[in-house]
Structure formats: C-alpha cells, structure tokens
N, C-alpha and C positions, 0 to 999 in steps of 0.2 A: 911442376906437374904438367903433365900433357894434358892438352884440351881434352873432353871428353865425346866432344861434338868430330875433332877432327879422326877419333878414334872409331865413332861408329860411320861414321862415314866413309872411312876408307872399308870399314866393313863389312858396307851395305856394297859398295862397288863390287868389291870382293865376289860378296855373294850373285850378283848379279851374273856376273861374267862366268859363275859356276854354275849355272841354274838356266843360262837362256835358250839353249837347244833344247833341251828336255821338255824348259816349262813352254816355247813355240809349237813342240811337235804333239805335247796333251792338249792346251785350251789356246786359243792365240789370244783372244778378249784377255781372259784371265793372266798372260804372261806379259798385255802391255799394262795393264794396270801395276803387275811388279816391278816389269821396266819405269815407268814414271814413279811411282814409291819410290823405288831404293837408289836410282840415278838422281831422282829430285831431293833426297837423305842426305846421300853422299855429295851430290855437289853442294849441298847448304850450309855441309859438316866443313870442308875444305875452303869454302871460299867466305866464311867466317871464321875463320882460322887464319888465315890470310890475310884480312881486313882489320883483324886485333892491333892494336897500339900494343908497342913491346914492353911499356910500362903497367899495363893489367896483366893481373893472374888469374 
C-alpha cells in the first residue's frame, strides 16, 4: 500500500503550483501562508517517505 502521507503530499504540491498566480495576484499575506502550508505538507509527506526503512508498512 502506498504511504498515505507521500500521497497527500505530492498533492498538496500539486495544488500549490496550481493555485500560486491566482492566489499572489488576490491576497499576497494570504497566498504565502498557502505556500508554506502546502509546500511545508508536501515536503514532510515526501521526505518521510523516504526516510522509511523498507521493512515497515
């Protein structure tokens, strides 16, 4: 089964990189708090994923 951390985390990147012009050009306050949430998500999701021993599921 795939991690489910590495799932939303690639997610939340995802989403980031969808949303970052939009959300810079309404509120900037408001779009770097998205940037650090979903970048800070997404890299915790992936680099715990990573850091697994391949003997846990």
């Amino acid at each position: 089964m795939l991690n489910p951390y590495l799932i939303t985390g690639v997610l939340s990147i995802a989403l980031w990189i969808t949303i970052r012009e939009q959300a810079f050009d309404a509120n900037a306050t408001l779009a770097w708090v998205a940037t650090i949430v979903l970048l800070g998500w997404g890299g915790f999701g992936i680099f715990s994923t990573l850091k697994k021993k391949p003997d846990q599921d």
